[in-house]
VEXMIZA-923929 format. One record per residue (C-alpha): x, y, z. Coordinates in steps of 0.5 Angstrom, whole numbers, always signed. Layout:
% residues N
X	Y	Z
...
END
This chain:
% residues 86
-29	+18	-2
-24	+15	+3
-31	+15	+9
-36	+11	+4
-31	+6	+2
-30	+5	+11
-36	+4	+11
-37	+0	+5
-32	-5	+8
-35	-4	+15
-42	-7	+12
-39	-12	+8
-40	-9	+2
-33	-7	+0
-26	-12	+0
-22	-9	+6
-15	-8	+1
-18	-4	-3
-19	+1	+3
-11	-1	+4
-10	+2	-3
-14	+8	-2
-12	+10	+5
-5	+10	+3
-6	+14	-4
-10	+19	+0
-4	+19	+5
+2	+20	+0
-3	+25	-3
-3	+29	+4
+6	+27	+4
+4	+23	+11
+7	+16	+11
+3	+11	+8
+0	+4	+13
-1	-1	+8
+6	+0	+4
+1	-1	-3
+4	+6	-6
+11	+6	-9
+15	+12	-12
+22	+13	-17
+28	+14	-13
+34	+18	-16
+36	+12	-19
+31	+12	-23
+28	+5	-20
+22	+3	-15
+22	+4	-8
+16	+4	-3
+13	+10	+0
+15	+12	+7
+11	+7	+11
+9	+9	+19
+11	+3	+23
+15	-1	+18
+15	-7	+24
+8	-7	+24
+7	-7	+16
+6	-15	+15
+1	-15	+20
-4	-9	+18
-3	-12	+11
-5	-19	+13
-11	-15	+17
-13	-13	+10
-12	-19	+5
-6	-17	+3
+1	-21	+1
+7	-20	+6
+11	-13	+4
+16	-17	+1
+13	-21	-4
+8	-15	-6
+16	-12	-7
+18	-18	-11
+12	-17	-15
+12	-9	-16
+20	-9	-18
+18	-15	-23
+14	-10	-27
+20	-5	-27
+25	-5	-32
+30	-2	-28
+30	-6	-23
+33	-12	-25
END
């Protein structure tokens, strides 16, 4: 599915954060750092924390090449969903 959704976005026939999604699904699936930041987990503690992310310096400019909010926001926004987390 990863390849067609590529190629959807390539010909404009798919919205390129949905390929972030995606890519970062497969990657955390195959335990290899995601790209995009868009996939968390439960820490030890029991509240969200992101994936490890590849090149964490680089995050905010691959997420605004896809469409996506900054890192710290899209944080914001996953961590307001979690009750632990306050």
């Amino acid at each position: 599915m990863l390849g067609l959704l590529q190629d959807a976005v390539a010909d404009g026939e798919a919205l390129p954060r949905h390929l972030a999604y995606l890519t970062d699904r497969v990657r955390v699936a195959t335990d290899e750092p995601q790209v995009y930041g868009t996939q968390y987990i439960k820490a030890p503690d029991g509240k969200l924390q992101p994936y490890t992310v590849a090149e964490p310096e680089l995050l905010d400019a691959r997420r605004a090449a896809m469409g996506l909010e900054s890192a710290a926001e899209y944080d914001r926004r996953m961590r307001g969903r979690d009750p632990e987390a306050v």
